[in-house]
FIDODO-598053 format. One record per residue: x, y, z of N, C-alpha, C in turn. Coordinates in steps of 0.001 Angstrom, whole numbers, plus 500000, padded with zeros to 6 digits. Atoms other than C-alpha are relative to their C-alpha. Layout:
N
XYZXYZXYZ;...
***
This chain:
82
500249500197501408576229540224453383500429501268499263;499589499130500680578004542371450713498164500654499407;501636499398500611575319544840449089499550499933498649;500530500421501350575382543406445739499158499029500698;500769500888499155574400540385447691498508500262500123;500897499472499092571960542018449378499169500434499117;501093499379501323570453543680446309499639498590499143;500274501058500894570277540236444493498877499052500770;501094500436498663568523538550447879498504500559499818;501150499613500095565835540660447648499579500266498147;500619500597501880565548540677443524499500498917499852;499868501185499684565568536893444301498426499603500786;501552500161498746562407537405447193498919500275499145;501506499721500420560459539396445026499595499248498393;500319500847501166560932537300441557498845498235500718;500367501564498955560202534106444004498404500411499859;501205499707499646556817536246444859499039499864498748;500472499992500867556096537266441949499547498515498928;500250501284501015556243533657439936498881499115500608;501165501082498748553740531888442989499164501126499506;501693499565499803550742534520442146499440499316499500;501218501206499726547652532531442191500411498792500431;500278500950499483548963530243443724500245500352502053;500462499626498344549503529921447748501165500270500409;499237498948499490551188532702449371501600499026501174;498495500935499502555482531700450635499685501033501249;499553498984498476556546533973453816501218500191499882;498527499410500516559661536219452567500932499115501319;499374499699498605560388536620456411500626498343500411;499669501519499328560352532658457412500711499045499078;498719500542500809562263531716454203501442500610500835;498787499517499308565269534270455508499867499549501017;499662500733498928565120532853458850500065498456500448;499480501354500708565210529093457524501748500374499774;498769500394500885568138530186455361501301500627501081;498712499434498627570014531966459064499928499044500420;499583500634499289569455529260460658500834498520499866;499531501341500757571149526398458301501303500657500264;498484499416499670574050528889458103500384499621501508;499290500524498414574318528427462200500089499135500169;499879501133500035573529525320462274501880498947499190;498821500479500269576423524148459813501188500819500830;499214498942499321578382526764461909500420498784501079;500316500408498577577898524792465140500368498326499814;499306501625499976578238521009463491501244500207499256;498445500356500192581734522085462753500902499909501266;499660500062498396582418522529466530501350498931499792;498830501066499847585710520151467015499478498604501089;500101501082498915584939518453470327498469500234500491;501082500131499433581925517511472119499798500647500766;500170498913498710582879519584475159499610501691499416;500269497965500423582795522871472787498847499836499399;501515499738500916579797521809470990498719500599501512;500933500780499011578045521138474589499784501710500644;500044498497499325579033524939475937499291500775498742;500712499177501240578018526278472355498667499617499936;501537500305499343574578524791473603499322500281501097;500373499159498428574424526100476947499872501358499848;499514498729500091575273529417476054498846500472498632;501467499884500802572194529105473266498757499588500953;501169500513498777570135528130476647499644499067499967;500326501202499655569775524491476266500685499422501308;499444500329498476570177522982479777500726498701499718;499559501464500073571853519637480336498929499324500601;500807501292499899570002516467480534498413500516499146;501145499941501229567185518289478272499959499288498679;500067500727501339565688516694475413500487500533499136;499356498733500905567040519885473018501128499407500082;498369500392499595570428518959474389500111499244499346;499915501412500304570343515258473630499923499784498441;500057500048501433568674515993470420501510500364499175;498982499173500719571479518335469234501639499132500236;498469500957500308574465516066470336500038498839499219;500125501044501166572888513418468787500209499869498477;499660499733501455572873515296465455501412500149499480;498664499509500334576155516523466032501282498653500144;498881500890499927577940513181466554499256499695498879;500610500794501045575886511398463433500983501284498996;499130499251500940577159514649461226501467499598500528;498434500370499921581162514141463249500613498753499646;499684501454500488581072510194462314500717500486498557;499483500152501528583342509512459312499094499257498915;
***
């Protein structure tokens, strides 16, 4: 992330904070790691083929024939459908 970026991100965290007082507390930390993991995610359902999605899942430690697995090809052919 450029460091304007980066300076606007966190202007962004603490306006966010600031506008919720009295009401019930967000979690800076588990917003930013929501918003990393959508970035990988679309990262990963651009994969081309099934065989590279399948190693780009192994290599994140999902085994074969696991439910994780199954889940994630499942998503990833429903997103590759036209």
């Amino acid at each position: 992330m450029k460091e304007k970026e980066k300076k606007q991100a966190e202007l962004d965290d603490v306006m966010r904070e600031e506008t919720r007082r009295g009401r019930r507390p967000i979690d800076i930390e588990e917003r930013r790691r929501q918003a990393q993991l959508k970035r990988d995610l679309r990262m990963y359902l651009r994969i081309a083929t099934e065989q590279e999605f399948r190693e780009a899942m192994r290599a994140l430690g999902l085994r074969d024939g696991s439910r994780q697995l199954d889940q994630a090809l499942t998503i990833w052919r429903t997103f590759r459908e036209p």
